[in-house]
N, C-alpha and C positions, 0 to 999 in steps of 0.2 A: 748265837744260834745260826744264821747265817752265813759264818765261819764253817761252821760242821757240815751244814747242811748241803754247802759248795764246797767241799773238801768230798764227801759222799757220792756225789755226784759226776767229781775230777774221779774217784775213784774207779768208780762202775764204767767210768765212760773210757777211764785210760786202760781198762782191763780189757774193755772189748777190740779196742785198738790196738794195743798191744798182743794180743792173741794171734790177732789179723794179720800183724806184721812180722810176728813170729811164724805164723805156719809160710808166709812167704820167704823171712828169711832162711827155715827151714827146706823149701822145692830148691831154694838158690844151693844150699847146699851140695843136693840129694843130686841139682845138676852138676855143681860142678866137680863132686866126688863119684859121681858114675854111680852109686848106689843103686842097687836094686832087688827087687823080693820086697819082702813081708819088714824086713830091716828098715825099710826106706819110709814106710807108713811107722813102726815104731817108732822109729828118728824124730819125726815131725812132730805126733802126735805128744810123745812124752817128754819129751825135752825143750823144743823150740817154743812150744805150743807156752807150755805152763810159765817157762823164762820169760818170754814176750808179754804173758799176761801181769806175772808178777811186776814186771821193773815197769812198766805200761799203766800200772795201778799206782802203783809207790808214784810214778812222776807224775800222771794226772791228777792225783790227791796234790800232792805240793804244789801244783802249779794254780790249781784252782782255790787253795786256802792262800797264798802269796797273791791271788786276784783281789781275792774278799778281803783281804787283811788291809791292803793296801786302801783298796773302796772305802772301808772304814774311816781310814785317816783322812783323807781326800771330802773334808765336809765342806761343800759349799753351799752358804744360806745364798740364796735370793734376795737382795734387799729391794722392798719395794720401790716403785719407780714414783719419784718425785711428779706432783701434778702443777704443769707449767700454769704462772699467772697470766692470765688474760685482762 
């Protein structure tokens, strides 16, 4: 459950990031292609935009199910602490 639950999370969170870094690598474009008009807002908007979101979800999901998967295995008990003779 935990798995899912931070895999959903990588999700939502890589989407939002990846949008972000999409509409910017999208102005890098729009500058270094001289674009401009109404072309240059569709560029961004429909292309970078939703590419940046997608591959941004897909990695945040893996990377945060590869956290939790890992945490899983990773069990460390506590052993209590021996009480010294006096």
């Amino acid at each position: 459950m935990k798995v899912a639950l931070l895999a959903v999370l990588g999700l939502a969170l890589g989407a939002l990031g990846g949008a972000a870094l999409g509409i910017g690598a999208g102005l890098t474009w729009i500058g270094l292609a001289k674009t401009s008009g109404l072309d240059s807002g569709t560029l961004v908007f429909f292309t970078f935009m939703p590419l940046g979101a997608a591959i941004g979800g897909i990695g945040g999901a893996l990377l945060f199910a590869v956290v939790a998967i890992r945490d899983a295995e990773i069990v460390i008990e506590r052993q209590p602490l021996r009480q010294r003779d006096r």
